[in-house]
C-alpha positions in Angstrom: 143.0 95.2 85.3 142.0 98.9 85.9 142.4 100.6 89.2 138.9 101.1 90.0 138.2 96.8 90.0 141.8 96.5 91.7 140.4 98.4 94.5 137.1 96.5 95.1 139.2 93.7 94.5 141.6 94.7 97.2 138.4 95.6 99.2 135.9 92.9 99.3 139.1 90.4 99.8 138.7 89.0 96.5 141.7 86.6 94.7 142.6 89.1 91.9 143.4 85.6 89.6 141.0 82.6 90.6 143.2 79.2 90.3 141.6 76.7 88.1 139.4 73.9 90.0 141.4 70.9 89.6 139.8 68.3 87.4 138.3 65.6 89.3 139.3 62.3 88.0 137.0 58.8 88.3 138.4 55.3 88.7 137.5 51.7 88.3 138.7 48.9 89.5 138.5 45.7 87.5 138.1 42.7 89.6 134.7 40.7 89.2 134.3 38.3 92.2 132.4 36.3 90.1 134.6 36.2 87.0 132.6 36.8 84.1 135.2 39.0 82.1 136.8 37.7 79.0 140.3 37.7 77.6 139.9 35.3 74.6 142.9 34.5 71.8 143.0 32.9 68.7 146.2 31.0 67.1 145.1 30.1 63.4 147.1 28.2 61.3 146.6 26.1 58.2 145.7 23.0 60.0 144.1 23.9 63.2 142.6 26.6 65.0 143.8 27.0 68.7 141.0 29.2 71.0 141.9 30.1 74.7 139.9 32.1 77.5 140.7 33.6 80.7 138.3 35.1 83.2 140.3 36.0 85.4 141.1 40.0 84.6 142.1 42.8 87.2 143.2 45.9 86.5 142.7 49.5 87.2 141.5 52.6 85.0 141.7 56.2 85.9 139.8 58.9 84.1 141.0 62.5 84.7 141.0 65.7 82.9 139.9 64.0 78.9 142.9 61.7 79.4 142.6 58.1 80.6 145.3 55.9 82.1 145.4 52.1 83.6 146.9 48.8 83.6 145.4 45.3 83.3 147.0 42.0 84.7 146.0 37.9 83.3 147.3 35.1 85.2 149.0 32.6 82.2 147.6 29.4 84.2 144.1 31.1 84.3 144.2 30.1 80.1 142.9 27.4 79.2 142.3 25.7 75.5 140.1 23.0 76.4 142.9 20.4 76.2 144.8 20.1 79.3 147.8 18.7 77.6 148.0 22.0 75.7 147.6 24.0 78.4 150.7 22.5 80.0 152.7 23.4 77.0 151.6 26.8 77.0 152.4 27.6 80.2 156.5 25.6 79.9 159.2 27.9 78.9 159.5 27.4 75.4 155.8 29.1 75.0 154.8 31.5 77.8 156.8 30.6 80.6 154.6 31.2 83.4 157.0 30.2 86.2 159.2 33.1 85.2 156.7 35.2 84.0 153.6 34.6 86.0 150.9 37.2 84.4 150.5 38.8 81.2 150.5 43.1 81.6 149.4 45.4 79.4 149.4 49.3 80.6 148.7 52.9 79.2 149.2 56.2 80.3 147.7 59.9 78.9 145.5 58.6 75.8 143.3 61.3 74.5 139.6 60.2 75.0 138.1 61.6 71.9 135.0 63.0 73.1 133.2 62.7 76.6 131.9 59.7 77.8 128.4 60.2 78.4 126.3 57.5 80.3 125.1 54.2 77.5 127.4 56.3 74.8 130.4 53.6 73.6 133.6 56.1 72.9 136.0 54.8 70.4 140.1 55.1 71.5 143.2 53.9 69.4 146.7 54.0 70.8 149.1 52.4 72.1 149.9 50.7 75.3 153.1 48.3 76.9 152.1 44.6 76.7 154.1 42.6 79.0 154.6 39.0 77.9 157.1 35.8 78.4 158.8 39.0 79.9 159.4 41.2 77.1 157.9 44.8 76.8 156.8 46.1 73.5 154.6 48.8 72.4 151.8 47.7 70.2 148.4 49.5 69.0 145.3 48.7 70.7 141.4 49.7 69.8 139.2 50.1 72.6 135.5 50.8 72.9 134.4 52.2 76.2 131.4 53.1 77.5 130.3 54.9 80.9 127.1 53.6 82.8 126.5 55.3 85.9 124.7 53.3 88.8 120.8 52.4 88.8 118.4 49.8 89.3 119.5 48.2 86.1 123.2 48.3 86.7 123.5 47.1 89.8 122.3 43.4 88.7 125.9 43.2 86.7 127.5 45.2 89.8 127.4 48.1 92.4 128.5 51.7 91.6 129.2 53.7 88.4 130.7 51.2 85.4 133.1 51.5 83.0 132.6 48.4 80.2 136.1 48.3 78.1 136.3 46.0 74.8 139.3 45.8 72.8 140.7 44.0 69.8 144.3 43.5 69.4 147.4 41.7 67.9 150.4 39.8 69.6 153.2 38.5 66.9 154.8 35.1 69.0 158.2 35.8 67.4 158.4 39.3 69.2 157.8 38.1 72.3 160.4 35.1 71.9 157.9 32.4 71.0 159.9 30.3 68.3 157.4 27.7 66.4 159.2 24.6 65.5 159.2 23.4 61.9 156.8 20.7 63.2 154.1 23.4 64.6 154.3 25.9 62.0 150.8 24.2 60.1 149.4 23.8 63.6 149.8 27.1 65.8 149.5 30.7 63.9 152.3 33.2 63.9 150.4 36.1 65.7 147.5 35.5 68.4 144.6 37.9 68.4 143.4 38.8 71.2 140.2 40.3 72.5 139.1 41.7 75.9 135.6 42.4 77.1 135.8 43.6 81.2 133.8 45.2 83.4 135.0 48.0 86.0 133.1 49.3 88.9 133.9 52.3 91.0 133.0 49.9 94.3 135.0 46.9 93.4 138.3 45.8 95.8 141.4 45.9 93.8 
């Protein structure tokens, strides 16, 4: 800096270095009083086909600075099969355990948003996130489309405030999580459950 702009610098009571406005960050709350989110799985095996849903999905998602963070929560007795009998046994110990391990978590922290997310404009992310199930933690890759909807006539018939709408595909193995198929379910349940989420966040919704 020369001395001339040092001096009016000095005089008009100017910073000489401006600090850099701190980004502002945006989060949503997931938490639909009237349930309509979706966690669904699939267990397909040779000789039968085993489809679960949840609605029952909170979570919260922070957006700040082109990086996104959250962390999502599923009661295990919110799934059901349609077969009550079944649901029991996924929620005993030898399957989910939900006595002992009462909600399935996945969170994330710091993944890149690849471009910004402009209102009715789905953004594609792949990463990776901690899934918390039967608890044990593992790391395992997730692909998410989100897409930003700020608040308007339209939107506030699904909810108030700005929206964040977050769908993702993903896989669960049952062996890594310590779900051991006996010889006599091996034809009936499949080896790895996928899984796929479709939630709405608002920026008014109570955690």
């Amino acid at each position: 800096m020369s001395r001339t702009l040092l001096a009016l610098v000095v005089l008009l009571g100017v910073p000489a270095f401006a600090a850099e406005p701190a980004a502002a960050s945006q989060v949503y709350i997931f938490n639909d009083p009237n349930q309509r989110d979706t966690v669904a799985f699939m267990l397909d095996a040779p000789l039968e086909v085993i489809n679960g849903l949840s609605n029952e999905v909170k979570g919260r998602v922070e957006l700040k600075g082109g990086m996104v963070s959250g962390r999502f929560h599923v009661p295990v007795k919110s799934l059901k099969t349609g077969n009550e009998t079944r649901d029991g046994h996924l929620q005993n110990d030898r399957w989910l355990d939900a006595a002992k391990s009462p909600d399935i978590v996945f969170e994330f922290a710091n993944l890149a948003v690849p471009a910004p997310l402009e209102p009715g404009k789905p953004v594609k992310l792949k990463g990776k996130g901690r899934f918390t199930l039967r608890g044990v933690t593992r790391e395992e890759v997730v692909e998410v489309t989100a897409t930003a909807l700020k608040e308007s006539a339209e939107t506030k018939h699904r909810a108030p405030g700005d929206l964040l709408r977050v769908r993702a595909k993903f896989q669960l193995p049952l062996e890594a999580y310590g779900i051991q198929r006996t010889e006599a379910l091996v034809l009936k349940v499949g080896e790895t459950a996928e899984v796929s989420v479709d939630a709405w966040g608002s920026t008014q919704f109570k955690p």
